[in-house]
N, C-alpha and C positions, 0 to 999 in steps of 0.2 A: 504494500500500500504506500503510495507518493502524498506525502505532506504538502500541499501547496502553502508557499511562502505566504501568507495571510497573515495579519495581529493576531486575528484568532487562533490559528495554529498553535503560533508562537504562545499565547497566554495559554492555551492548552498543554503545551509542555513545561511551561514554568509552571505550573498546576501540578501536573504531576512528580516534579521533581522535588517539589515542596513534603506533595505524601510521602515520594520516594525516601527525602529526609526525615522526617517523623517516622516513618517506620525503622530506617537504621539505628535510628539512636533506640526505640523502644528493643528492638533485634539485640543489640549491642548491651543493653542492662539485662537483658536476657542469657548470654552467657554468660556474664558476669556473674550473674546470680547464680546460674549452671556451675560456672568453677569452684566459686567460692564460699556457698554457701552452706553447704555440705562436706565436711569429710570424710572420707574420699568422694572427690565429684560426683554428680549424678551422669553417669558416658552417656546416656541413654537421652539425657534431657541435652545434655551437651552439643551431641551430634546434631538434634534434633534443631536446636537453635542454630549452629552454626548452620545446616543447610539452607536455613530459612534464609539467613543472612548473607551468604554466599551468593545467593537467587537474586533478592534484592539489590546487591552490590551491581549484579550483572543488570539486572532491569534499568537500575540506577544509571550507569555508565550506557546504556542504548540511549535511554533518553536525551542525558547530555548531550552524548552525539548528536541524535536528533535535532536537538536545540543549536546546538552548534552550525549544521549545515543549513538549517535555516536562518540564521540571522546572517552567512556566509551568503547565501541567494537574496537575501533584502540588501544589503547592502552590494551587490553585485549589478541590484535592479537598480539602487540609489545613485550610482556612480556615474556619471556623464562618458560617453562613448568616445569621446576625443583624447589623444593622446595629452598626455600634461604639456606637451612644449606647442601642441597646435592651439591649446585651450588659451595659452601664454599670450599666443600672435593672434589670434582673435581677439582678445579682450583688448589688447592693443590697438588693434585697426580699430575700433570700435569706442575707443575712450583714447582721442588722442590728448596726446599732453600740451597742455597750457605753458607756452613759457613763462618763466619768472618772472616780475618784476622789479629784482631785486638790483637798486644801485646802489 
């Protein structure tokens, strides 16, 4: 499925990557709690969390990407077609300079 470069898009992946965060950090006190709460660890709960949180990581990391090539295509559409040294010598022809009247 192709994102088109839209605000909405865009606000729909910062949306998600907002959960994405709320859920890491909840993931994240999750093992913690797993390791340390219990001696010896609970393996069982352990694993259990870390897979959740490995998944997450990877969802995480899609989306950013996602958000990344989209703002790479907005700002690809934002950018003026002219090379920077033609953009230079147009603004020129087009605004000539006033001499000084400095005596």
């Amino acid at each position: 499925m192709k994102e088109s470069s839209s605000p909405d898009s865009m606000k729909h992946k910062k949306s998600e990557l907002r959960l994405y965060c709320d859920l890491l950090m909840q993931q994240a006190h999750m093992v913690k709690e797993s390791a340390c709460k219990q001696n010896p660890p609970d393996v069982e709960k352990l694993e259990e969390a870390t897979t959740l949180l490995s998944a997450t990581c990877d969802s995480f990391i899609e989306t950013l990407e996602a958000c990344s090539k989209l703002a790479h295509e907005q700002f690809q559409m934002d950018m003026p077609s002219l090379h920077p040294s033609e953009s230079v010598i147009r603004h020129a022809k087009n605004h000539k300079l006033q001499p000084s009247n400095s005596t």
